[in-house]
KOLTIDO-588688 format. One record per residue (C-alpha): x, y, z; residue in three letters. Coordinates in pm, whole numbers, plus 32768, in hexadecimal, padded with zeros to 4 digits. Layout:
rec X:X	Y:Y	Z:Z	res:ALA
...
// end
This chain:
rec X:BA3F	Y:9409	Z:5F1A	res:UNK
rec X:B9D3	Y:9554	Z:5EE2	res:UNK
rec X:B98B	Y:95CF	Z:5D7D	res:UNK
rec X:BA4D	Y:9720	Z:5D59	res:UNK
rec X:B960	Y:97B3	Z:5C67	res:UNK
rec X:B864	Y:9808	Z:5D8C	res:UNK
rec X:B96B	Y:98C8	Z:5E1F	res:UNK
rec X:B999	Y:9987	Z:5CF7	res:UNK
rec X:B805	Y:99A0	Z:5CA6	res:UNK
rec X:B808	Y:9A33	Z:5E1F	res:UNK
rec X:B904	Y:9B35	Z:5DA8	res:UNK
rec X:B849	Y:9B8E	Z:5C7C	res:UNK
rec X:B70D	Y:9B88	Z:5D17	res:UNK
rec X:B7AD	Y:9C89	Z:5E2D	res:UNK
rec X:B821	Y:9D79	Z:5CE1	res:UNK
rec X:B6FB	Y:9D96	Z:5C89	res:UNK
rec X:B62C	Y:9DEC	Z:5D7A	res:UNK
rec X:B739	Y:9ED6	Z:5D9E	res:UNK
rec X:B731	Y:9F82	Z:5C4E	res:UNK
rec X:B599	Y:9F5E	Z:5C3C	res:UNK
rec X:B58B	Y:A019	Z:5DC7	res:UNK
rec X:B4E5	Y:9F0B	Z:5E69	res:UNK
rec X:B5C1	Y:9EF3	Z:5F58	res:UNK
rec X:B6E4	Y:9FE5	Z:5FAF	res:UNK
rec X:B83D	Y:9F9F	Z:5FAD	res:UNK
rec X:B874	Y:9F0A	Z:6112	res:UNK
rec X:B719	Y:9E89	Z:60D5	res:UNK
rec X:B790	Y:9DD4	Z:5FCA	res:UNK
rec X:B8C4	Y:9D7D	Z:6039	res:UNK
rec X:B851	Y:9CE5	Z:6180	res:UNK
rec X:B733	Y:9C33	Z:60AE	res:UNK
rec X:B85C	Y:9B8B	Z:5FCA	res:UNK
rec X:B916	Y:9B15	Z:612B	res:UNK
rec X:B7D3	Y:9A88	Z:61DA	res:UNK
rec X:B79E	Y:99D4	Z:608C	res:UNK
rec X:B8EA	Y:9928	Z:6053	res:UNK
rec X:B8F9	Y:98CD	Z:61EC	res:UNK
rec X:B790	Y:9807	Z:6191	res:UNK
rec X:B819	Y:9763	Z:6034	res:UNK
rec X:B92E	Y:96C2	Z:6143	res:UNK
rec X:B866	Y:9662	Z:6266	res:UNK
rec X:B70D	Y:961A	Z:61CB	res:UNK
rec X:B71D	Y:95EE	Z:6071	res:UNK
rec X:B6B8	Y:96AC	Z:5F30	res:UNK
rec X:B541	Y:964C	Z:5F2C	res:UNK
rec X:B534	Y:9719	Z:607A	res:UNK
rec X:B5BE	Y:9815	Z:5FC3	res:UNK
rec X:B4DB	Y:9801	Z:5EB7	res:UNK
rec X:B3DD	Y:982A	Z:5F9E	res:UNK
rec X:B43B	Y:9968	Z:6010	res:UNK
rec X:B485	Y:99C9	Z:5E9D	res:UNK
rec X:B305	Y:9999	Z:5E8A	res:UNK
rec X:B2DE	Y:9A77	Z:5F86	res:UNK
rec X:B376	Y:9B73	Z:5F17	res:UNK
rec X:B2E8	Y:9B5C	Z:5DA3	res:UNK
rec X:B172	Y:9B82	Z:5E5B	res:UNK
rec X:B1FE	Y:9C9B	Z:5F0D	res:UNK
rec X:B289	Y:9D7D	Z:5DB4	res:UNK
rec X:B147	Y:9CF5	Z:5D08	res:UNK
rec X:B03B	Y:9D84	Z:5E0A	res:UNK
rec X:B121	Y:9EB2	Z:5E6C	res:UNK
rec X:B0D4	Y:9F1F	Z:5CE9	res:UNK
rec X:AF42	Y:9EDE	Z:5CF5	res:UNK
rec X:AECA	Y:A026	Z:5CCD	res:UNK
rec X:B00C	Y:A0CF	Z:5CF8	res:UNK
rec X:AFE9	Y:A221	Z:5C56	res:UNK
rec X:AE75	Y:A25F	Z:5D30	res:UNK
rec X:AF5E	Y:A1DD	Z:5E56	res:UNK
rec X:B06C	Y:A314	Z:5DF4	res:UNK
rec X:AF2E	Y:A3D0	Z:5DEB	res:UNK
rec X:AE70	Y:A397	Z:5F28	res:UNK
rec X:AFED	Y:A396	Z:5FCF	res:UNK
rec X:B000	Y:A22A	Z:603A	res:UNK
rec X:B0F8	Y:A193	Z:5F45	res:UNK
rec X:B20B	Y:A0F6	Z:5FF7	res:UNK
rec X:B2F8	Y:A0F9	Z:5EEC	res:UNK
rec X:B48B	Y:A098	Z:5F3B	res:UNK
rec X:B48C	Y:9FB8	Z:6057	res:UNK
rec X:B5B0	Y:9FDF	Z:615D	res:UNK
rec X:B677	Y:9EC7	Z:621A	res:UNK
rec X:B59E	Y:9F0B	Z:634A	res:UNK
rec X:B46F	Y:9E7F	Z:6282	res:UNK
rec X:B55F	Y:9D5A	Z:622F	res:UNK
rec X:B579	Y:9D1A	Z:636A	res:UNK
rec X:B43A	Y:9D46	Z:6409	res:UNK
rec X:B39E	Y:9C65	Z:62F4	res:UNK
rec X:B4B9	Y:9B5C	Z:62DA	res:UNK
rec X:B593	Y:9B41	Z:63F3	res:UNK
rec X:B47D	Y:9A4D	Z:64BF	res:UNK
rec X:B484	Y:9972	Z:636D	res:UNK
rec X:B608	Y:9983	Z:634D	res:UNK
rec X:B635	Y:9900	Z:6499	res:UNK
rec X:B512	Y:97DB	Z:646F	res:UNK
rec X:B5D9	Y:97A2	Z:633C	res:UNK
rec X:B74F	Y:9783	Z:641B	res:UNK
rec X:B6C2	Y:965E	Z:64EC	res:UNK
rec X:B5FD	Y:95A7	Z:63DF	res:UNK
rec X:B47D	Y:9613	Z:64A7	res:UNK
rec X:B3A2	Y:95C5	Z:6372	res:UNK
rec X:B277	Y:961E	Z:6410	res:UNK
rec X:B2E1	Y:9768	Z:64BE	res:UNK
rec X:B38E	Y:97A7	Z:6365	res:UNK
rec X:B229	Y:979A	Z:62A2	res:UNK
rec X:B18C	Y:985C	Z:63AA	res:UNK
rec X:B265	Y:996B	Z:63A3	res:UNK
rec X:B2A9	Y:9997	Z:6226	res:UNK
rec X:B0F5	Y:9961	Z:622A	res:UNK
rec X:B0CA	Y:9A6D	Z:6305	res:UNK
rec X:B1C2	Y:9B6B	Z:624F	res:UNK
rec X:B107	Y:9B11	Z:6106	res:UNK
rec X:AFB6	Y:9B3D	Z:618B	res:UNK
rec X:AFDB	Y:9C79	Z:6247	res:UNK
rec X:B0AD	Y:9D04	Z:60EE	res:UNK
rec X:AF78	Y:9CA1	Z:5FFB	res:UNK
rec X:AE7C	Y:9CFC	Z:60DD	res:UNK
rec X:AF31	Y:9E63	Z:613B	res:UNK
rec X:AF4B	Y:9E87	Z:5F9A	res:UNK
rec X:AE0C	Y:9E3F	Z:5F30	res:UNK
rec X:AD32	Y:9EBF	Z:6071	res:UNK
rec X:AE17	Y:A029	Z:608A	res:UNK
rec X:AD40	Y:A09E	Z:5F54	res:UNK
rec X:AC00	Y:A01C	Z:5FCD	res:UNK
rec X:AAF4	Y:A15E	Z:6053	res:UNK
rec X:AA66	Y:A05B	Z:612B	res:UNK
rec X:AB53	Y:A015	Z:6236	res:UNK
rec X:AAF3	Y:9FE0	Z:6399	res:UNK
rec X:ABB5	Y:9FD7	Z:64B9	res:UNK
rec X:ABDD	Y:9E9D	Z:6558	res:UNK
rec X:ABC9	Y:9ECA	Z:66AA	res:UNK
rec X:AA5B	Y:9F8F	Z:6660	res:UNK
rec X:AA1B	Y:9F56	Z:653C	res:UNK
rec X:A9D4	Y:A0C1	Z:64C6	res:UNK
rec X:AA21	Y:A160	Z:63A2	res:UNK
rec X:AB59	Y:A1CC	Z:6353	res:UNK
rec X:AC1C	Y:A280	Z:6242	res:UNK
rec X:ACF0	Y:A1BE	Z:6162	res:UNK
rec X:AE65	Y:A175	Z:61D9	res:UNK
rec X:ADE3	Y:A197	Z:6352	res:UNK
rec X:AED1	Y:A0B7	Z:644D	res:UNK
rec X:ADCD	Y:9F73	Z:64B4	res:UNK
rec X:ACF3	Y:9FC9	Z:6389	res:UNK
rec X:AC60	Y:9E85	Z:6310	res:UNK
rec X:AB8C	Y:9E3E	Z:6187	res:UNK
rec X:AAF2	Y:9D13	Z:6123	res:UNK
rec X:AB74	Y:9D0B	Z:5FE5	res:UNK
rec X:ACBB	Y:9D33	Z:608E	res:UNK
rec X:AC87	Y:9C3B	Z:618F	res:UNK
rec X:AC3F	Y:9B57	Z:6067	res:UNK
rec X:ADA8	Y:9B9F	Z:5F96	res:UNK
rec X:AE52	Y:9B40	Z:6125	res:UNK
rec X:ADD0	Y:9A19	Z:6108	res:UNK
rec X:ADF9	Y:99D3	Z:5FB4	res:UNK
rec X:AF50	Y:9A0A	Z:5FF9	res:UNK
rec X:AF71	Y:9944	Z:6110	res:UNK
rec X:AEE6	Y:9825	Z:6046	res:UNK
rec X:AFEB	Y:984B	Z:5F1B	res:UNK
rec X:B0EE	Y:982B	Z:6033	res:UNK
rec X:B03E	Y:96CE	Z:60AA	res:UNK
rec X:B039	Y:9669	Z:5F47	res:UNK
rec X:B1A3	Y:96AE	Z:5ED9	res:UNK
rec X:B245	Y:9633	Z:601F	res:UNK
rec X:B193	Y:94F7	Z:5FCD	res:UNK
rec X:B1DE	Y:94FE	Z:5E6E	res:UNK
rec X:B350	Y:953E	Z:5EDC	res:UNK
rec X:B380	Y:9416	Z:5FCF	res:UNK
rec X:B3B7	Y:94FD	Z:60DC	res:UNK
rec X:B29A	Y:93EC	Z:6192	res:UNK
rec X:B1E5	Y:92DB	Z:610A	res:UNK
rec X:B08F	Y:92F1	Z:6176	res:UNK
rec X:AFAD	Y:93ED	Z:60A1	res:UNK
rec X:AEA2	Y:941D	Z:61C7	res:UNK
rec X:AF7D	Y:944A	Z:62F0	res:UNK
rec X:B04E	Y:953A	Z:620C	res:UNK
rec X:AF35	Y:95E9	Z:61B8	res:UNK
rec X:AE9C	Y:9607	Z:6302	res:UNK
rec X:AFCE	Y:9685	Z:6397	res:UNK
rec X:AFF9	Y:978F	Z:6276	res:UNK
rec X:AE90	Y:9808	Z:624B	res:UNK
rec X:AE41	Y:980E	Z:63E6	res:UNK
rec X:AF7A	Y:985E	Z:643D	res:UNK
rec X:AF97	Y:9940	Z:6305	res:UNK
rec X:AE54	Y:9A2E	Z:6360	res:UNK
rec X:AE57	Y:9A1D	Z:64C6	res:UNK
rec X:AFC4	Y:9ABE	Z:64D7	res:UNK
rec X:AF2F	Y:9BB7	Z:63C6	res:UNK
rec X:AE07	Y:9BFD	Z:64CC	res:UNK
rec X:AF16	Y:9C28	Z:65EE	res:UNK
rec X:AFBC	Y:9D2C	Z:64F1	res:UNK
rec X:AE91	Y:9DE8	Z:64D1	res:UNK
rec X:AE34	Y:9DF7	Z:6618	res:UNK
rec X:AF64	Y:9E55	Z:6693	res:UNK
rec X:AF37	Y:9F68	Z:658F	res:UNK
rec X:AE09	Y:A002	Z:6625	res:UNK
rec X:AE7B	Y:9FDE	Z:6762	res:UNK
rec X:AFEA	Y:A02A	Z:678C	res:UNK
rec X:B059	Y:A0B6	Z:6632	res:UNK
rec X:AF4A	Y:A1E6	Z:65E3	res:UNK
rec X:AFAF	Y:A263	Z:6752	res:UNK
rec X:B14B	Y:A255	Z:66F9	res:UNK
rec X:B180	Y:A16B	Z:67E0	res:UNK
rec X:B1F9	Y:A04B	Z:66D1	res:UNK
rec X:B293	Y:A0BE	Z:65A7	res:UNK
rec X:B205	Y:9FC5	Z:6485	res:UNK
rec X:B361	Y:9F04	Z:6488	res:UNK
rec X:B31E	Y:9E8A	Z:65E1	res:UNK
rec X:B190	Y:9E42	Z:65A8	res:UNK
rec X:B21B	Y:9D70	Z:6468	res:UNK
rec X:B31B	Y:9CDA	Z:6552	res:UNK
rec X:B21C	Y:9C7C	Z:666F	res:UNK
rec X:B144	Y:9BD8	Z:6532	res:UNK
rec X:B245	Y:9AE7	Z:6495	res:UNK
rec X:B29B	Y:9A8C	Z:65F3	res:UNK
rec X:B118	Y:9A47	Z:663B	res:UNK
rec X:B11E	Y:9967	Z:64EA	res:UNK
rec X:B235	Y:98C1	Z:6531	res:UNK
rec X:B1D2	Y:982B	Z:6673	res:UNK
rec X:B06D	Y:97F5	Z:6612	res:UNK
rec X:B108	Y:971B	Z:6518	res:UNK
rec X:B1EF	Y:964F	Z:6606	res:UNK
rec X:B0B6	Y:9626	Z:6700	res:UNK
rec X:AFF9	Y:957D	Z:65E0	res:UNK
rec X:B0EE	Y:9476	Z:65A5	res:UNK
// end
């Protein structure tokens, strides 16, 4: 049986990223309808999981904020095509019960977030396909340090899905998040230098093409 407060957590979780602009309104709202769909078919730890995500996500998007405002590369309100882009691959995972493409996706999403975050402010980026230097905020620009926070984030993902049921085994959970995790944040990056600093991508399909990466990575490892 399903335990209504989740529902209303999801609502109140949806209001506020509302009122705090981390999301807009149809942002939000499609956020809230993604959320309750998942409480019914998947159960509220999946949710929870995504919850995570999204905590990770305002966290990092405030690391450094006001020399991010400065240097012009704060994000700031979110709109529902970065909902999505980052979710919709994880949603769907979520609708059939695919644990592995689930942890995948929601890995990759996190990764790519923390490492965009923390790496945007770094003067040491490189491109990935060259590996020269670039400016800070360049499409494809890769940091160590940002590298690092991906898959840090990737491995929080590993570690709460476990910690949340959504499968059993720590080390196959973990695999799937961390490989599965950064590789899909590579793809993104690529795809960045590539595709996305010549306008043929805009960043909501390069995120897209990520998740999707993640996701299947995940279901190949299983």
């Amino acid at each position: 049986m399903i335990n209504l407060e989740y529902v209303v957590l999801i609502l109140v979780v949806g209001l506020v990223t509302y009122v705090r602009k981390a999301l807009d309104l149809f942002g939000s709202i499609f956020m809230v309808i993604m959320g309750i769909i998942i409480i019914f078919t998947a159960g509220t730890n999946w949710l929870i999981l995504i919850f995570i995500f999204l905590l990770l996500g305002l966290l990092f998007t405030k690391y450094k904020h006001s020399y991010k405002k400065e240097i012009g590369v704060y994000e700031g309100t979110r709109s529902l095509k970065n909902v999505i882009s980052n979710g919709i691959v994880a949603f769907v995972m979520a609708a059939f019960g695919n644990y592995a493409g689930f942890i995948g996706s929601i890995a990759t999403a996190t990764a790519d977030t923390m490492a965009s975050e923390v790496g945007v402010v770094e003067k040491n980026a490189r491109l990935i396909t060259t590996l020269k230097k670039v400016p800070a905020g360049t499409d494809g620009g890769i940091t160590v340090r940002g590298t690092a926070a991906g898959i840090m984030g990737a491995g929080i993902i590993g570690v709460s899905a476990y910690l949340l049921g959504i499968y059993p085994n720590i080390f196959q959970t973990l695999k799937i998040a961390i490989i599965a995790g950064t590789a899909g944040c590579f793809v993104d990056s690529i795809l960045g230098a590539v595709f996305e600093r010549r306008k043929y991508l805009s960043n909501e399909y390069v995120n897209l093409i990520a998740t999707i990466t993640g996701a299947a990575l995940g279901i190949l490892m299983v």
